[in-house]
SEDRENLO-431312 format. One record per residue (C-alpha): z, x, y. Coordinates in steps of 0.1 Angstrom, whole numbers, plus 5000, padded with zeros to 4 digits. Layout:
<recs>
ZXY ...
</recs>
This chain:
<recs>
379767527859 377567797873 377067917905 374067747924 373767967946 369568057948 367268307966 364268067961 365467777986 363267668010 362667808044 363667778079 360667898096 357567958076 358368258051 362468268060 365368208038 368768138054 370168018021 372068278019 373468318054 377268218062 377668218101 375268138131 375268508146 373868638118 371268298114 370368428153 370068758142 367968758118 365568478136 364868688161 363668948139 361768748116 359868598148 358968968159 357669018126 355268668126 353768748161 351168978142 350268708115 348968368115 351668108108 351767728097 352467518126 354767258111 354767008140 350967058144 350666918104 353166638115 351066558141 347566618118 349366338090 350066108126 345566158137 344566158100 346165818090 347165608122 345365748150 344865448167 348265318168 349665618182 346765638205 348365288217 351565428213 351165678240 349865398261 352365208257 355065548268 353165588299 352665228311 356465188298 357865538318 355765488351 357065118356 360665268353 359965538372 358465308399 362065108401 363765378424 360565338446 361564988451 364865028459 363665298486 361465048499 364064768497 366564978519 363765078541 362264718546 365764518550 368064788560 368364558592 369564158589 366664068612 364464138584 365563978561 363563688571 360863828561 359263818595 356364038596 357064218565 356864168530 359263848519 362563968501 361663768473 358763928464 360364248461 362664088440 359863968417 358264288423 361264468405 361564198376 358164238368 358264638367 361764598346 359764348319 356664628317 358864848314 360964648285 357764508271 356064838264 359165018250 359264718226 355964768214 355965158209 359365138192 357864928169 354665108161 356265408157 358665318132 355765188109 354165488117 356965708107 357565508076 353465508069 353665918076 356765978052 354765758024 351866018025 354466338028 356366198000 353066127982 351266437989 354866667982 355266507945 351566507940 351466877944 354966977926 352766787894 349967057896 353067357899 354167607872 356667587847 357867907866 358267767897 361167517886 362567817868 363167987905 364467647920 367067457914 366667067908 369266997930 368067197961 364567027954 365866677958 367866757992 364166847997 362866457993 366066348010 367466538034 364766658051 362566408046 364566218065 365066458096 361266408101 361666028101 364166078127 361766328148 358766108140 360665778148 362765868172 362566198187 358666228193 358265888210 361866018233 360166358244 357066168253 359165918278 360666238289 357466428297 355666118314 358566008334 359766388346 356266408360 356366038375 359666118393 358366478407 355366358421 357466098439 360066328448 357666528462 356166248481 359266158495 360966498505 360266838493 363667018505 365366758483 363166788455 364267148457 367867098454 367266888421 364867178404 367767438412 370067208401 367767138366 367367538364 371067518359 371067248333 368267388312 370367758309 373167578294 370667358275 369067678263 372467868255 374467578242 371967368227 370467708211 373767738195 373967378183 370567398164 371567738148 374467568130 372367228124 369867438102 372967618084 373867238079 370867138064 370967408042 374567358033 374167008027 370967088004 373967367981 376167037981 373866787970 372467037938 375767097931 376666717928 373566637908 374466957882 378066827878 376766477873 373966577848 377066867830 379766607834 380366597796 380766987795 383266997821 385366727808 385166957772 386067317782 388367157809 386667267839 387267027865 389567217886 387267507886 384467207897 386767097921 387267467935 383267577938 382567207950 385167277977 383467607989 380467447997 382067118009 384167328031 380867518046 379067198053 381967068069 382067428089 378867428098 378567058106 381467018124 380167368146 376767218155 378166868161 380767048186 378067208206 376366858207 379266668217 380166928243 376766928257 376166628269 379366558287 378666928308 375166768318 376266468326 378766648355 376266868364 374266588370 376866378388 377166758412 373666708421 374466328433 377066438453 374566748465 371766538472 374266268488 375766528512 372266698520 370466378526 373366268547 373166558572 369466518571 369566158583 371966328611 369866608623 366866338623 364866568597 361166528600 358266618579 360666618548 357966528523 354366478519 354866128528 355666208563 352366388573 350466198595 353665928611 354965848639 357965678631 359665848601 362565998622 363765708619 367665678603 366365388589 363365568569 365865878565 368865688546 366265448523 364565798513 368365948501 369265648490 366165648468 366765988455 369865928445 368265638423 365865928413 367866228404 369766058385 367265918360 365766308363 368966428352 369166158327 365266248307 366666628308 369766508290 367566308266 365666658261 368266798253 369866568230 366666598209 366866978203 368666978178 366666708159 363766908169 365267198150 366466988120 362666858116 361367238118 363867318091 363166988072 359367028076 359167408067 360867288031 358967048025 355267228035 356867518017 356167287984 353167167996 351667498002 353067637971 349967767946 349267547920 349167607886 345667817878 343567677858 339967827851 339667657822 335867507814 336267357779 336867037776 338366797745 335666517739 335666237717 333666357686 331666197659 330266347625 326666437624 324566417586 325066807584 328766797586 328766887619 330066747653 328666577683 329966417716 330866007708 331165717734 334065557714 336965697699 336965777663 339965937654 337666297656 338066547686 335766837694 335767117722 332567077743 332167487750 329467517778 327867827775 327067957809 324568267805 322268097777 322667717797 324067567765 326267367755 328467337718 330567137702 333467267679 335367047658 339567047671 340767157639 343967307648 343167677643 345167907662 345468297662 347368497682 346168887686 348369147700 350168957724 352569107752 354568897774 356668947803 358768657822 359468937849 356369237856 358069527837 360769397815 358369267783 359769027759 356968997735 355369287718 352269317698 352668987685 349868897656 350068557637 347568327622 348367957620 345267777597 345267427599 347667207582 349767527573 353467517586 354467817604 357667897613 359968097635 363268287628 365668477644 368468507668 368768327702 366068557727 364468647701 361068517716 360468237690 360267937719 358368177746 355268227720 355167867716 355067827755 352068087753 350267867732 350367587757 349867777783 353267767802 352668087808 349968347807 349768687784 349969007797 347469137767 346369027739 344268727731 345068387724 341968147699 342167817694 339767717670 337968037681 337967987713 339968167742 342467927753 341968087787 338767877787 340067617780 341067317805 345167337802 345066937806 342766927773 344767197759 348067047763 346666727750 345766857719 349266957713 352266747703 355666877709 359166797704 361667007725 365367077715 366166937748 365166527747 363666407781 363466027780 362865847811 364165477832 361765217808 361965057774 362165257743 358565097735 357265277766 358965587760 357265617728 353865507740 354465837767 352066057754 349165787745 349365527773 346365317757 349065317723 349164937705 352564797700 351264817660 351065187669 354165247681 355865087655 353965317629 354865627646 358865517650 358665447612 357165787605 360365917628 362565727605 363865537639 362265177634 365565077616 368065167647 365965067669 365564687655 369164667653 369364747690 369964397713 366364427725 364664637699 361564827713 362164617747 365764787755 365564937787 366765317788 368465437816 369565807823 368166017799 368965747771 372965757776 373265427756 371565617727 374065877705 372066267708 369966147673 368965867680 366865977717 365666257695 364766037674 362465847696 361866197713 359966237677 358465917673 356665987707 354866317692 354066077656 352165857686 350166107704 348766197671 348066547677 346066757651 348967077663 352967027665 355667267679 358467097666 361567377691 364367297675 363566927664 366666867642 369367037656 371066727670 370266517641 373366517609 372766617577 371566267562 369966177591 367966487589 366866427551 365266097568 363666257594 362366537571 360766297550 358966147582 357966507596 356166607561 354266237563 353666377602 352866767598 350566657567 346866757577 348266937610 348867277619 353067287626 355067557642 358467497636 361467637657 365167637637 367967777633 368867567599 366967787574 367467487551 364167297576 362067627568 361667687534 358367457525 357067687555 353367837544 354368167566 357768217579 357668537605 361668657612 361568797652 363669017666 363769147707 360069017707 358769187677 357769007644 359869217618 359568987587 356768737575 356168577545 357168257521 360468167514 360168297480 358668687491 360868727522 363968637497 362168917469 362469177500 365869147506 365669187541 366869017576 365768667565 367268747529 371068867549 370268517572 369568297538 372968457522 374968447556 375268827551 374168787588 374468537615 371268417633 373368427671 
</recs>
């Protein structure tokens, strides 16, 4: 199998590849310089168009959301407050009475009622959020494939299949756990931090100091240890993205391994990158796990801090310890001292507890940045250009032969050509009339693959290609549908540029059968009605009969109902190209690029399908692809290529009478690979 290792893979931060990168120094390394280099340039803020999806689509629920956090945080936050007052109030057994002071009871109810808000509202947000999240991946999901339709044929030549699917999986899924889980978490954490230190502060500033220092602490090992952990959970993310497109290539090549043998050598490469997930996973998970027990101790330090503080406080009689105390008389009281420390020992620990939460979201936090930067990095990938004007019409014939714009469909097409500088607009009938002058092509700037190529293709002639594998013979056929754009030349289609013409209308008016067969989860009746949706079932019977494939199919369990699944692996290799044929006969197209149409058809079979194609091709301009000379030789033009360049053309009959290339092919003097 090959290697799948790829430059093009998506991004860490906006513009960065780390597919590439093996170990979490070098990830470190090379973040910091790609952020020095971003600081002069604007940059896509990927949580920002998380947050834009979140306004555009369900404002108002998160709106409630965020209600529902702070309602939800203060009334937890306000529990330690109660048990302050609780040990101040009935810190004595004469008070207990309630004599004088608020009834113990009360307080009780008090605290039950605070613990229900508090339950009540996390209910709700937990709740909204998820449908959020689910509501905000529909409409990433949507808006990500929506956009890879309107992408170039070149742009899936860069990427590999697999590494776009990890794309739709894997990170799609670490923003459903940042949307879901993490976002909604880090709010909690913001509200109630600022809850506690305003009652902190309230209560005792000295001690409020102690639990900053202490935090200071916990957020440097947050910040180195964490830091670490996120640096390996983006190498994991991209590891796991090598893993899964290897899995889905061995799946789709599984034949091909199982012939040359290969499956130790699978087993080998699928290992390498097994093994680096597994590093790189096992790493950041490591640095999670060790994390949290470290801040957990640090936190149970500052208890014992606070406890030992507080306790010489309430020996020394401290006064004025928090804003609280301005104005009293009484709060040198041991009574108000050891409720206060008793309190803050309530306190700090939930503080310690929302920075721990903090931190255990960094690394999701990451994973989403990584995840999201992927998937915008399709979404903001340029579309396919397309400055096409002309459009295919339905067409009817006028009393002087000509053509002119019709409301129904009557089996005649014509090019509405808007002329721009005299305000006019024509009509030219789709005939099928394709030149090609001087063409040059390049797949890469520099290294050209076509050169000077000149043919004329009149309609209903049969034109076909020659010559060994590279030759070019498939890439000019991709020209004329506009896969790809010339470098020079110029390109007519019935006389008119194809580079004013729409590429949907072009690509309409062209029917082609590829060497490779694509058919897709359905019926065989809907794989043939694929390239004219509005097709009757009388239709598609016609075309499978033209494709000489009505007979198989009938004697199939569900004739045109059986349901295809992948790729048509119930079908043998004929028979899906076969239908693969049958689906061009439907789309009726007046032009035909037939790439190779017969080469997994036999001998007999191909006689039948032959006699199918000429009823097809009749009336229609054909290019025809082959390496079986035997499918060429009723050809109008045949043009032998070589390295780009048309060597040869001619009939059968004159290219045989020069006793050329295509005269050594015909004889087997030469081989065409």
């Amino acid at each position: 199998m090959p290697s799948l290792k790829n430059n093009q893979t998506g991004v860490m931060p906006e513009g960065f590849d780390a597919s590439e990168i093996e170990d979490a120094k070098t990830l470190k390394k090379m973040l910091r310089e790609h952020k020095k280099k971003q600081q002069a340039g604007p940059r896509t803020k990927v949580f920002r168009r998380i947050l834009g999806y979140i306004f555009r689509y369900y404002r108002a629920r998160f709106i409630l959301v965020v209600i529902s956090i702070i309602i939800g945080s203060i009334g937890t936050a306000m529990i330690p407050v109660i048990l302050t007052l609780l040990t101040s109030t009935y810190i004595e057994p004469s008070t207990l009475g309630g004599d004088g002071v608020l009834p113990l009871w009360k307080f009780l109810v008090i605290a039950a009622a605070l613990y229900i808000v508090a339950v009540s509202f996390s209910t709700t947000y937990n709740v909204l959020m998820a449908r959020i999240g689910q509501g905000v991946l529909y409409h990433i999901r949507r808006d990500m494939f929506v956009n890879m339709q309107k992408l170039p044929i070149s742009y899936f030549d860069r990427h590999l299949s697999g590494d776009i699917m990890s794309v739709y999986t894997n990170d799609v899924d670490a923003l459903r756990q940042f949307i879901s889980q993490t976002l909604p978490q880090l709010i909690i954490a913001v509200v109630t931090l600022t809850a506690l230190i305003i009652i902190m502060l309230y209560y005792s500033l000295w001690l409020l100091l102690i639990v900053l220092a202490v935090v200071g602490v916990m957020i440097l090992v947050v910040t180195k240890v964490g830091g670490a952990s996120s640096r390996y959970f983006i190498l994991q993310q991209t590891a796991l993205g090598k893993v899964d497109g290897y899995i889905e290539e061995s799946m789709h090549g599984q034949k091909v391994i199982k012939v040359f043998c290969h499956e130790e050598e699978a087993k080998k490469e699928f290992d390498e990158k097994n093994d680096a997930l597994c590093r790189h996973a096992t790493s950041a998970n490591t640095y999670a796990n060790v994390l949290m027990p470290v801040l957990q101790n640090i936190g149970n330090i500052l208890y014992v801090i606070i406890a030992v503080v507080g306790s010489l406080m309430i020996v020394l009689g401290a006064t004025n310890i928090g804003l609280g105390s301005i104005g009293t008389t009484d709060l040198s009281s041991y009574t108000y001292l050891i409720a206060v420390v008793v309190g803050f020992l309530s306190i700090a620990k939930s503080f310690t507890q929302q920075i721990a939460t903090i931190s255990q979201q960094i690394n999701f936090v990451a994973m989403a940045k990584a995840g999201g930067n992927r998937i915008f990095a399709i979404m903001d990938e340029k579309p396919e250009e397309d400055n096409g004007y002309v459009e295919l019409v339905w067409a009817k014939r006028t009393a002087d032969g000509g053509v002119e714009p019709s409301d129904t469909y009557t089996g005649l097409w014509a090019w509405k050509h808007p002329h721009k500088a005299e305000g006019t607009v024509t009509y030219v009938e789709l005939k099928g009339d394709i030149e090609m002058h001087d063409v040059d092509f390049a797949y890469v700037p520099g290294k050209t693959v076509l050169h000077d190529v000149t043919l004329y293709a009149k309609p209903g002639q049969k034109v076909a290609f020659v010559g060994a594998t590279g030759a070019g013979k498939t890439t000019i056929t991709n020209l004329i549908n506009r896969f790809y754009d010339i470098e020079d030349g110029k390109i007519r289609y019935d006389g008119i540029n194809i580079n004013k013409i729409k590429k949907p209308d072009l690509r309409r008016s062209l029917g082609i059968v590829l060497q490779d067969t694509n058919l897709f989860t359905g019926t065989i009746k809907d794989n043939i009605r694929y390239g004219k949706l509005d097709a009757t079932d009388e239709e598609i019977v016609a075309a499978a009969k033209l494709a000489n494939a009505h007979d198989f199919i009938m004697r199939l369990p569900d004739g045109y109902d059986t349901v295809l699944e992948s790729d048509g692996a119930n079908l043998s290799q004929g028979q899906r190209q076969l239908i693969s044929i049958a689906r061009t006969a439907c789309e009726n197209a007046p032009v035909i690029i037939l790439d190779e149409a017969t080469s997994s058809i036999d001998t007999r079979t191909e006689q039948l399908v032959q006699d199918g194609m000429d009823q097809l091709m009749n009336g229609r301009t054909v290019f025809v692809i082959a390496h079986r000379l035997s499918t060429v030789r009723n050809s109008n033009v045949i043009m032998v290529l070589d390295h780009g360049r048309i060597i040869e053309r001619g009939t059968h009959e004159q290219l045989l009478e020069m006793k050329g290339t295509y005269y050594k092919l015909y004889t087997g003097a030469f081989e065409l690979e």
